[in-house]
Backbone bond lengths (Angstrom), bond angles and torsions (degrees), N, CA, C in turn:
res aa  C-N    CA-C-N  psi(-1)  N-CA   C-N-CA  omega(-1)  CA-C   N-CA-C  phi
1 X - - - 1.451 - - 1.536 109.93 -
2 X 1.559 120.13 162.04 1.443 132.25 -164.63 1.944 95.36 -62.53
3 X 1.287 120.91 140.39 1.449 107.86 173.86 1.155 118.33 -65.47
4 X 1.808 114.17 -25.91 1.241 112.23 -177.18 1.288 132.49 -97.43
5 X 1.416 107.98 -1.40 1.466 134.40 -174.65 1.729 105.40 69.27
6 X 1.541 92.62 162.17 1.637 122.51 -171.04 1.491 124.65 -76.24
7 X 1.748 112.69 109.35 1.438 89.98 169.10 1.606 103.11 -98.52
8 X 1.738 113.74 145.87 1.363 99.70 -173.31 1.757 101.96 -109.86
9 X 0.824 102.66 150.62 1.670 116.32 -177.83 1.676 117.80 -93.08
10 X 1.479 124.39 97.24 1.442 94.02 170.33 1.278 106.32 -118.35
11 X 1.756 84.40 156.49 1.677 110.76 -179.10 1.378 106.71 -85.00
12 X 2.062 117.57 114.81 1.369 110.22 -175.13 1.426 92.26 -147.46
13 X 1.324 115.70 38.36 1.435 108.96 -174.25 1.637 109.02 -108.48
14 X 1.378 127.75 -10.98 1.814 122.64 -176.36 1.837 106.34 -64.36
15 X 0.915 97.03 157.94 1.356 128.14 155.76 1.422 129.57 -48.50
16 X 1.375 118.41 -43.72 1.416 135.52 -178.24 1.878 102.68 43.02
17 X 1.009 98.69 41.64 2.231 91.92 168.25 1.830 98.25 -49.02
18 X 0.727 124.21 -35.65 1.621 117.68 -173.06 1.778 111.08 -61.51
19 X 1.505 113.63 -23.32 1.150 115.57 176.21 1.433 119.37 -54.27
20 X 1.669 96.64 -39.75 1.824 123.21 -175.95 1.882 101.26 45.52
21 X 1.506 98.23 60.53 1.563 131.93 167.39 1.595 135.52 -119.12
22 X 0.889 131.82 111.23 1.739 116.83 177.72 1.775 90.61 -61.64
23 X 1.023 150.56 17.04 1.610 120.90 174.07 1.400 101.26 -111.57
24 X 0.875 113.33 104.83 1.650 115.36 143.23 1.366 115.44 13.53
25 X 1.299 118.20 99.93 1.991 126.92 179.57 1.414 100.80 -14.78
26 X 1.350 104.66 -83.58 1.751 121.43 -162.00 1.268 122.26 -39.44
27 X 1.677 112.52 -34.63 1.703 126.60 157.19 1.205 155.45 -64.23
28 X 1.767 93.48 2.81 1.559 102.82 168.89 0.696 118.45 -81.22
29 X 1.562 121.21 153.37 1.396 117.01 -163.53 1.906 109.12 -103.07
30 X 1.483 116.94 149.78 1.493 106.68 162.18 1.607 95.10 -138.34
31 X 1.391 90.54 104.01 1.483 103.66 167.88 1.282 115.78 117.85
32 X 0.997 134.92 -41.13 1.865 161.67 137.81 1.374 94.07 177.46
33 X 0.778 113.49 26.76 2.546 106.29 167.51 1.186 94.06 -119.95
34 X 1.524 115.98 144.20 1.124 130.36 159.89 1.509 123.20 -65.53
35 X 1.282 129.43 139.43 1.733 120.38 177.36 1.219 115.73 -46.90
36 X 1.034 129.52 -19.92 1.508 130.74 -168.52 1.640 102.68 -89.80
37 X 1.227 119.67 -52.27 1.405 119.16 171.95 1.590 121.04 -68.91
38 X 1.304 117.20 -9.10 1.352 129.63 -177.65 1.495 93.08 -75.09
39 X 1.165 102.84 -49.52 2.172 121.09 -163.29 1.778 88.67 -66.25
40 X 1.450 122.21 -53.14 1.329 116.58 -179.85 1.593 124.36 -64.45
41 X 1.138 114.39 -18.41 1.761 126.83 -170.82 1.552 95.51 -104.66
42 X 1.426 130.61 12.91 1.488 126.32 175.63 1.656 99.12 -115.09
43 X 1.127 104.15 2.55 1.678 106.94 -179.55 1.374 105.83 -86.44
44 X 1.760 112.20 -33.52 1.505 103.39 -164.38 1.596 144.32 -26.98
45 X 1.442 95.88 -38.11 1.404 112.72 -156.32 1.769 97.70 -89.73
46 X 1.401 125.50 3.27 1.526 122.31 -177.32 1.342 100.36 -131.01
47 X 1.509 102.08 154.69 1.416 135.87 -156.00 1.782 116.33 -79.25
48 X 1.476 106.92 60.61 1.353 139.61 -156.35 1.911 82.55 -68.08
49 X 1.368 88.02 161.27 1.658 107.79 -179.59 1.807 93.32 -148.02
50 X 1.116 118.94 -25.21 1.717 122.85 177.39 1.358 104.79 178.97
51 X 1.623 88.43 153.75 1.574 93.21 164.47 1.516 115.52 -143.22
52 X 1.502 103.13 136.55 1.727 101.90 -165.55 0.892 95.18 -108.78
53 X 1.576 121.49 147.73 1.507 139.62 173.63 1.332 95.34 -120.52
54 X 1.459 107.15 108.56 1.672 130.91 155.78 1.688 115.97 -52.79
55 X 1.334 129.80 88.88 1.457 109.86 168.08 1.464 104.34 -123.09
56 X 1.578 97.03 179.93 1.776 102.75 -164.10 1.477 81.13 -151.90
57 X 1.637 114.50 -96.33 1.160 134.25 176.65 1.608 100.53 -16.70
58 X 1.614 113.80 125.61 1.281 110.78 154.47 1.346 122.42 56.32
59 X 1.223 136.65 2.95 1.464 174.78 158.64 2.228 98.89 36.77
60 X 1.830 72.90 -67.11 1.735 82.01 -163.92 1.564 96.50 -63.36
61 X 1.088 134.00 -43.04 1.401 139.76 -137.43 2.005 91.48 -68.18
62 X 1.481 108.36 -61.17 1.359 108.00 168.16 1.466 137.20 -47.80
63 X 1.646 92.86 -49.56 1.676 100.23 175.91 1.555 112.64 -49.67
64 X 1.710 108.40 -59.74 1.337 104.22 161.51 1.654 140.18 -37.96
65 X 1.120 88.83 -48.29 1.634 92.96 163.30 1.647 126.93 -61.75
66 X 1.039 100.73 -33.79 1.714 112.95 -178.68 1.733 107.14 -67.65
67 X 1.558 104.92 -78.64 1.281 107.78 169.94 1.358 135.38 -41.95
68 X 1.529 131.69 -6.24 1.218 147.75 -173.91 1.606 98.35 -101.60
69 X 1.173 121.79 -36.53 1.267 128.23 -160.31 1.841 123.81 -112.39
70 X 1.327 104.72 -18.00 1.139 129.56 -171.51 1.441 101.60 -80.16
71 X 1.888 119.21 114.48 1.041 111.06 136.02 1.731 156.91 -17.23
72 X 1.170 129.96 59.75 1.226 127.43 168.61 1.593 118.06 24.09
73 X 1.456 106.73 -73.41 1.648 109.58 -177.23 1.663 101.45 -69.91
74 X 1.640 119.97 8.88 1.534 107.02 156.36 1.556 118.13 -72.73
75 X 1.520 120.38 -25.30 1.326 96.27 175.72 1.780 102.95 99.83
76 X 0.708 156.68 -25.49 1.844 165.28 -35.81 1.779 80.32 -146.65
77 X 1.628 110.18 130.64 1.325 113.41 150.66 1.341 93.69 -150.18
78 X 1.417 116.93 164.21 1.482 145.00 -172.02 1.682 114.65 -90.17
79 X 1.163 157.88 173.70 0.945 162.01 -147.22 1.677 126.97 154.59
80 X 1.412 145.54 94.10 1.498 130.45 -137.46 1.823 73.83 -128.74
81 X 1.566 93.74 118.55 1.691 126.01 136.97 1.487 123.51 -62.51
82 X 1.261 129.40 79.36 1.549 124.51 -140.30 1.532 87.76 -89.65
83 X 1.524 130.63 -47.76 1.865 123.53 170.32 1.203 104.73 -106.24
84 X 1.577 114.32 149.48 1.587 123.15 -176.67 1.877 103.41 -78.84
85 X 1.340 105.44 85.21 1.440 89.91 167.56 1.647 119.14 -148.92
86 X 1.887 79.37 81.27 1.400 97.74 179.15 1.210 125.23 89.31
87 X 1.467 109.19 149.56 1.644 120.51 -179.94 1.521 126.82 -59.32
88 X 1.323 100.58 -21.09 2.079 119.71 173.27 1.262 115.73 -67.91
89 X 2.258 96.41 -36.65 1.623 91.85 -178.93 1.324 129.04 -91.74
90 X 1.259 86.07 -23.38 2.188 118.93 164.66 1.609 83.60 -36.57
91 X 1.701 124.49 -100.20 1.052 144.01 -157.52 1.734 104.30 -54.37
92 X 1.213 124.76 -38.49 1.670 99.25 169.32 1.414 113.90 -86.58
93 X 1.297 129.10 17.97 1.559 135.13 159.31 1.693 98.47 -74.47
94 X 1.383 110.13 -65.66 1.492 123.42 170.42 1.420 108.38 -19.99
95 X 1.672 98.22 -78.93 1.621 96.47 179.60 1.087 140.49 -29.95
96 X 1.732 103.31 -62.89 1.638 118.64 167.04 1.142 116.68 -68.17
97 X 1.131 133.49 31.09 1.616 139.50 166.08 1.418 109.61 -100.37
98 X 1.637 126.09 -23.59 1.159 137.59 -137.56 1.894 89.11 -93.79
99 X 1.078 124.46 134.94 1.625 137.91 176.75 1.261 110.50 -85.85
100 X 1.692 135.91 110.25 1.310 131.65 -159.23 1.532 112.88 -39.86
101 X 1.793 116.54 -30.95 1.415 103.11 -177.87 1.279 114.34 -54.62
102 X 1.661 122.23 -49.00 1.295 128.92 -179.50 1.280 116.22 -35.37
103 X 1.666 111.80 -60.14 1.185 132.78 -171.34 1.111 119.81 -54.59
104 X 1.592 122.33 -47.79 1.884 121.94 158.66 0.892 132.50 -65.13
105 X 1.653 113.59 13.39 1.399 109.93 177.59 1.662 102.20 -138.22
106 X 1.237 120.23 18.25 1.345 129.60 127.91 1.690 143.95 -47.02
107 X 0.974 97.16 112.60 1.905 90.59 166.07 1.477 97.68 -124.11
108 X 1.000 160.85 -29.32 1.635 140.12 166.25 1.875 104.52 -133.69
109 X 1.458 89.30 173.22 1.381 107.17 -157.66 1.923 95.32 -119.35
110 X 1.107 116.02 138.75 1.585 121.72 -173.29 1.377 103.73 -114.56
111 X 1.460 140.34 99.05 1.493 111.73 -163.66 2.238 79.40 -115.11
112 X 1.215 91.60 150.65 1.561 100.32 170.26 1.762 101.52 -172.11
113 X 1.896 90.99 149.71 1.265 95.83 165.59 1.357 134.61 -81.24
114 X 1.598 105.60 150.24 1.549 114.70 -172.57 1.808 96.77 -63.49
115 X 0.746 129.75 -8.73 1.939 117.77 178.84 1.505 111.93 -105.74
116 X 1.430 103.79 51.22 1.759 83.33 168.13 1.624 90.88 -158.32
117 X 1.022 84.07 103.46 1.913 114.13 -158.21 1.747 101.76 -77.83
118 X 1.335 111.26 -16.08 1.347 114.30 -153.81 1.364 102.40 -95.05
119 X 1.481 115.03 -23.04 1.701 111.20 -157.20 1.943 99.48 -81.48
120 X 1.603 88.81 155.19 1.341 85.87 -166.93 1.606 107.03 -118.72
121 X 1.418 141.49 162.17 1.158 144.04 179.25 1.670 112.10 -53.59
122 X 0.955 117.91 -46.97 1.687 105.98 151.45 1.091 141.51 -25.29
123 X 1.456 101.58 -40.72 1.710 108.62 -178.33 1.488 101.32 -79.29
124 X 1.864 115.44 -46.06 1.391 87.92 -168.85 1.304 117.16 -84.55
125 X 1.052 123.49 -2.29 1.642 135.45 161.58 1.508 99.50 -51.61
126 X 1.391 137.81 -39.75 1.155 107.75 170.26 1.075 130.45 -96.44
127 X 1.812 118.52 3.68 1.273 134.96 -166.46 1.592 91.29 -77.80
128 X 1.431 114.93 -57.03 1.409 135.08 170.44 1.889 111.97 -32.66
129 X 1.217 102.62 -67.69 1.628 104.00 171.38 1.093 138.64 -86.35
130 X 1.308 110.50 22.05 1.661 137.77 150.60 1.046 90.51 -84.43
131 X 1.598 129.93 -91.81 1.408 131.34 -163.17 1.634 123.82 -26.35
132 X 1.437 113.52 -54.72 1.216 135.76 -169.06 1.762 95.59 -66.44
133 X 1.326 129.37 -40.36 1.363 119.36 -143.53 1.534 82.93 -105.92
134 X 1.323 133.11 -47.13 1.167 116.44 163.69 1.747 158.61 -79.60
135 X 1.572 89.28 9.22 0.959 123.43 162.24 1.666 112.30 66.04
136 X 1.344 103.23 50.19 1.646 90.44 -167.79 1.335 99.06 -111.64
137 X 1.351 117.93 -175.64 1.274 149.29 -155.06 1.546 95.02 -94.44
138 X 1.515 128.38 -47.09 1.533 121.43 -161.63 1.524 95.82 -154.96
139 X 0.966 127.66 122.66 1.655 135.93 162.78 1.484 111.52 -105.86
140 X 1.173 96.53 135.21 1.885 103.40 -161.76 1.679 99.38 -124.21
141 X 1.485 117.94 119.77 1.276 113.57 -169.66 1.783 101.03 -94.27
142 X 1.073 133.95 123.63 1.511 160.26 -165.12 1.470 101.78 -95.78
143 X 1.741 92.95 161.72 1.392 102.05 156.98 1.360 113.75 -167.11
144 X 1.213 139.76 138.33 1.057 138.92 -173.74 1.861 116.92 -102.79
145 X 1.615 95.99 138.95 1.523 107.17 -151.45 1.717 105.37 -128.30
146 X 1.196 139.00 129.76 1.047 144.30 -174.15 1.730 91.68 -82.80
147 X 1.442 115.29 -30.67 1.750 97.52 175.40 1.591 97.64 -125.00
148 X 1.185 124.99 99.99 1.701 120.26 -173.58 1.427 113.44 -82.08
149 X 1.662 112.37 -0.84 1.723 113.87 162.93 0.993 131.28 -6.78
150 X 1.423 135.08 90.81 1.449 119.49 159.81 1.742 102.48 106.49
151 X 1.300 132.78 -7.28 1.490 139.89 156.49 1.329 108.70 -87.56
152 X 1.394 105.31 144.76 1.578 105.22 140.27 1.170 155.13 -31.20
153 X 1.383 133.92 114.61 1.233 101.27 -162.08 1.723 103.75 -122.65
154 X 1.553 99.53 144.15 1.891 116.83 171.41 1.509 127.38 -57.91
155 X 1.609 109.49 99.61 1.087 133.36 174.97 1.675 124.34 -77.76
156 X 1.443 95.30 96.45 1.719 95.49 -175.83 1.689 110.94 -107.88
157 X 1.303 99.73 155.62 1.934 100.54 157.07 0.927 115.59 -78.41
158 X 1.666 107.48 175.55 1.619 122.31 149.21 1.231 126.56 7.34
159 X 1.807 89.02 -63.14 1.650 90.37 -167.17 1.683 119.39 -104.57
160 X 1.432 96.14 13.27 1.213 93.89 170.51 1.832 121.92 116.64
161 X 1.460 97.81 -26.03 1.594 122.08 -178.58 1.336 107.97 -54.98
162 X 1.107 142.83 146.81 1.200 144.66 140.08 1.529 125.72 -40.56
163 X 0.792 156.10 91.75 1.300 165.41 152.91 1.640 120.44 -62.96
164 X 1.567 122.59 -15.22 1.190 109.79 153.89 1.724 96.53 155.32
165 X 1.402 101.20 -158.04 2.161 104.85 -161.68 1.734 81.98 -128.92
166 X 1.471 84.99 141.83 1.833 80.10 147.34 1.563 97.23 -145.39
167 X 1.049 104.79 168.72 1.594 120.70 -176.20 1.312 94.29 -94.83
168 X 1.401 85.64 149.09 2.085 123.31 178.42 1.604 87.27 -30.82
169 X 1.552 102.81 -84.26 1.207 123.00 -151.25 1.901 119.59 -68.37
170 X 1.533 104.99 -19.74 1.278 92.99 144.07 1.939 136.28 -124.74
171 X 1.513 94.17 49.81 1.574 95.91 165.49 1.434 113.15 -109.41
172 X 1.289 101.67 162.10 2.034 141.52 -174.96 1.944 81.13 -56.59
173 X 1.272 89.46 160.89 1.239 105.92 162.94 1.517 126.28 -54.90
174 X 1.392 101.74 -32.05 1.432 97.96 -153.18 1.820 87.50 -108.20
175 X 1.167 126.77 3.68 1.557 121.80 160.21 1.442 116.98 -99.98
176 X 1.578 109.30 7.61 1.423 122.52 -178.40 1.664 89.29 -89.19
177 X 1.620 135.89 -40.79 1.759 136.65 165.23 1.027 113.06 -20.93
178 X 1.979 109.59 -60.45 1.239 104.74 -177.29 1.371 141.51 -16.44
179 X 1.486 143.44 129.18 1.615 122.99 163.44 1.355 110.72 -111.39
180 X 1.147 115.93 7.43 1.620 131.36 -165.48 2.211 96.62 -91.25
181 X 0.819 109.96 89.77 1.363 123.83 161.37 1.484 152.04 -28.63
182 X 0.892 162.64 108.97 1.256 153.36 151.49 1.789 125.89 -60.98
183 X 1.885 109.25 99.87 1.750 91.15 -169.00 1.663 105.48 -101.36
184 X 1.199 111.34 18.92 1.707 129.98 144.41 1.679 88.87 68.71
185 X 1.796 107.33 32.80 1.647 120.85 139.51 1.477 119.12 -122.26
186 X 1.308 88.21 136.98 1.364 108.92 -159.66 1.379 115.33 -140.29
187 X 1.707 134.85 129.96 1.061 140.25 134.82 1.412 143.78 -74.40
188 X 1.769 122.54 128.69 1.089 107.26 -139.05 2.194 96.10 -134.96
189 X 1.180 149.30 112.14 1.411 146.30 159.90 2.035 82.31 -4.93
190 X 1.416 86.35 142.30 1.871 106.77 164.30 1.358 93.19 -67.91
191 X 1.451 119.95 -73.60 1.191 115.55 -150.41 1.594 109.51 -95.73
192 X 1.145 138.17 48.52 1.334 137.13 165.07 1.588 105.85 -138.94
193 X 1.399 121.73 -4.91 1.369 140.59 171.74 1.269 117.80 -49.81
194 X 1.554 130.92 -67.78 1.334 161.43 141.58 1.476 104.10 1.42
195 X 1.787 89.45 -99.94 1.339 108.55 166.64 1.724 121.55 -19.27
196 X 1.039 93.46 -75.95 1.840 97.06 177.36 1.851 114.03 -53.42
197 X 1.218 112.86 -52.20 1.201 115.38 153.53 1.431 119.75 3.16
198 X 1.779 95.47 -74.71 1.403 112.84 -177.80 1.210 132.29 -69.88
199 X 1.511 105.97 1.64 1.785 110.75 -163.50 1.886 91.85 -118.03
200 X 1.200 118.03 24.19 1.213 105.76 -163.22 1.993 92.15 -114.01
201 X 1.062 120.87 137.20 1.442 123.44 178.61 1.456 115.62 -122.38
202 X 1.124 122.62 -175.30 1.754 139.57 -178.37 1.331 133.69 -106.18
203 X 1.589 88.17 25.65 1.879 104.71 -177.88 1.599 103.10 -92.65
204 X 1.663 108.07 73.06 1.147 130.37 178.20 2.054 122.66 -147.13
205 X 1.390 107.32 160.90 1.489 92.33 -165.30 1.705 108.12 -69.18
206 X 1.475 115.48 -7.61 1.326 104.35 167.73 1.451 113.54 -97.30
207 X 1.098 115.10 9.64 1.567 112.55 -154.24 1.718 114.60 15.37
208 X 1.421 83.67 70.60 1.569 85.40 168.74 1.779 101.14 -119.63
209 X 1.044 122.08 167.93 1.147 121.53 142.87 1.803 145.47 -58.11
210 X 1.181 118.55 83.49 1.275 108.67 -165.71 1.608 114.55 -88.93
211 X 1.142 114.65 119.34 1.651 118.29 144.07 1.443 117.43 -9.74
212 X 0.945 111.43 -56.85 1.369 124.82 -168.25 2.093 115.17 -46.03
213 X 1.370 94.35 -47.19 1.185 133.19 152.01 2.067 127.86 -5.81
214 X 1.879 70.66 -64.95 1.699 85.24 177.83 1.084 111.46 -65.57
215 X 1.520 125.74 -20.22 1.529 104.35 -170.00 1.307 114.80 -83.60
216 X 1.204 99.54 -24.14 1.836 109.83 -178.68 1.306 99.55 -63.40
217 X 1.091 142.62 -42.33 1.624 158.51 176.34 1.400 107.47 -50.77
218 X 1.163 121.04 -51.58 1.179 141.56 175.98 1.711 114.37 -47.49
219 X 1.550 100.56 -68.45 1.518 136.69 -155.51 2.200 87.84 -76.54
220 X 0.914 96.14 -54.37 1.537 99.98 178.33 1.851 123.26 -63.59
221 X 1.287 92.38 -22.97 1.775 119.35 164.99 1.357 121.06 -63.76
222 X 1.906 106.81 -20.67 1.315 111.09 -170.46 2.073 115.86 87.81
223 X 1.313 103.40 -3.11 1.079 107.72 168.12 1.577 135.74 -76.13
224 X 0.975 138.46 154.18 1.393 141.03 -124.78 2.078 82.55 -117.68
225 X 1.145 118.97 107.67 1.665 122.83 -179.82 1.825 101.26 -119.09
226 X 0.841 114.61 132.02 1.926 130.43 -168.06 1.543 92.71 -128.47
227 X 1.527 107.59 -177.46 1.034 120.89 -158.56 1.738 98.02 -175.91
228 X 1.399 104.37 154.08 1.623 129.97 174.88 1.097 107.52 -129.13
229 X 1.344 131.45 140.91 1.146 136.17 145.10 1.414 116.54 -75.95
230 X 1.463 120.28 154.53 1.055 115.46 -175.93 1.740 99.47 -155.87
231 X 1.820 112.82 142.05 1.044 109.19 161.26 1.334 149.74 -66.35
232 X 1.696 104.95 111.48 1.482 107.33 -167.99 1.547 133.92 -33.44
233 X 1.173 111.53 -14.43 1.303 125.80 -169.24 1.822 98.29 -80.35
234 X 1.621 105.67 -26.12 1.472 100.37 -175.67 1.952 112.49 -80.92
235 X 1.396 93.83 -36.15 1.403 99.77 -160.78 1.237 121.89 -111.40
236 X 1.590 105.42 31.08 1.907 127.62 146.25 1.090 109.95 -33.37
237 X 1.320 125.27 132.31 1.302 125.69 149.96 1.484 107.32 -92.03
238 X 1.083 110.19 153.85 1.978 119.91 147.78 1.301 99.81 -120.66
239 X 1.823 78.05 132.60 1.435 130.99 175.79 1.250 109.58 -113.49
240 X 1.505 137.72 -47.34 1.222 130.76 -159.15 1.991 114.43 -146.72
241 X 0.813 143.53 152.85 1.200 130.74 -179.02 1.460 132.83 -52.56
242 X 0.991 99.28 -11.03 1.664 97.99 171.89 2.106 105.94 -102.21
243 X 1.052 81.78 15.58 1.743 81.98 171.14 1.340 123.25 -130.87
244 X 1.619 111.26 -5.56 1.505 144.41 165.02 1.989 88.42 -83.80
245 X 0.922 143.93 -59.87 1.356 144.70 179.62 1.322 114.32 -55.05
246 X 1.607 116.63 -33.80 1.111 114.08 -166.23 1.784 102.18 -100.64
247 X 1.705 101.75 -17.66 1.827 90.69 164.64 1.241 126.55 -77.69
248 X 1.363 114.00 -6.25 1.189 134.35 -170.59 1.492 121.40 -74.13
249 X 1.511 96.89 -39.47 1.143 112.47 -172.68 1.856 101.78 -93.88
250 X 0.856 119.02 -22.70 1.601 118.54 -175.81 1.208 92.60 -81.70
251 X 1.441 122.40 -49.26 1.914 113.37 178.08 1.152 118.24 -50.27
252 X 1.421 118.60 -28.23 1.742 129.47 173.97 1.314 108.34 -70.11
253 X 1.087 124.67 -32.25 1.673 131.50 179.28 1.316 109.43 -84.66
254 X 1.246 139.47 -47.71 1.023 154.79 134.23 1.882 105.66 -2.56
255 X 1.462 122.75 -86.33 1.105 128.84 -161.43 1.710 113.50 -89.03
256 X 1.542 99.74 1.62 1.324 107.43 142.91 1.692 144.66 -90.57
257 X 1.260 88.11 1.37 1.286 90.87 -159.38 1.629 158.78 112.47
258 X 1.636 80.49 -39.09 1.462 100.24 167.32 1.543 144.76 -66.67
């Protein structure tokens, strides 16, 4: 594990119009927990130093919800995405939220989204001891997809390294093959996080800032970027109601047994 322990970052600030809900994305529930507290109760089992919740959307409605509900040994601080532009800016809102004590007692950064209710403390326990044992700069947790539509997809060399993400919508044909994924969780060095942060721009079809970004920043730095696979079944997002139905139902299978 990190010597200095984990602050983890979540992303809970979109809009979700695809939900086609008056509640606030992060508050639907699968199971009677909200996704957002699902994403916070999968942290338990690692060696947390804080945890920031990124919101924008609807601001109070979440915060309230979080702080009412949030485990204690979560660590819980607030963080406001004041314009939606992008997952880079989501996560350096995160950052600059962080209180120098926090911050010196960091050695890596956990950034993940508040909608993926499914992933479990296992996974990042091993996302974590990949990172740690190989000592890299950015560990990127994967997944492999018989239809990779509409994700990111994992850009490696020769030898196999990661070299960086590109989005669905702006890759080549032949990085559209890919089935190897982006589940937009990621482990990241404390102190090379920032930095990269800053080198990341909006020469993209959303011109947004993407997360995604840093690793290429990273990987082009000469820095050492790894990767986990992870089972797809954990690192679903919901986006829209028939995928809130369908986590629903795997969490039921899940806590049965099956």
């Amino acid at each position: 594990m990190p010597a200095g322990g984990v602050c983890a970052i979540i992303l809970a600030a979109g809009e979700g119009s695809r939900m086609k809900s008056d509640l606030p994305k992060p508050l639907h529930e699968v199971c009677g927990r909200s996704m957002v507290m699902h994403v916070v109760h999968s942290l338990e089992a690692i060696p947390l130093v804080a945890t920031v919740v990124v919101v924008g959307h609807r601001a109070p409605e979440v915060t309230a919800h979080v702080q009412t509900n949030a485990p204690d040994w979560a660590r819980i601080q607030f963080a406001t995405q004041h314009e939606q532009n992008g997952t880079g800016d989501a996560a350096a809102a995160g950052l600059a939220g962080l209180s120098a004590d926090i911050s010196a007692n960091a050695s890596a950064v956990l950034v993940m989204p508040g909608d993926t209710p499914l992933l479990t403390s296992h996974t990042i326990n091993r996302l974590i001891a990949e990172h740690t044992s190989s000592k890299n700069a950015a560990t990127v947790l994967t997944a492999v997809l018989d239809d990779p539509t509409g994700y990111g997809r994992i850009v490696r060399d020769s030898g196999g390294n990661v070299v960086g993400i590109v989005e669905h919508r702006d890759a080549s044909p032949d990085e559209l093959d890919i089935r190897e994924i982006n589940t937009g969780i990621y482990l990241f060095d404390f102190e090379l996080f920032g930095p990269a942060l800053n080198g990341i721009g909006t020469n993209n079809s959303q011109a947004e800032y993407y997360l995604t970004d840093v690793v290429e920043v990273l990987a082009s730095a000469g820095h050492s970027v790894g990767s986990v696979i992870a089972p797809a079944s954990e690192t679903a997002g919901v986006n829209d109601p028939l995928q809130l139905a369908e986590a629903e139902q795997e969490m039921l299978r899940r806590n049965a047994g099956i």
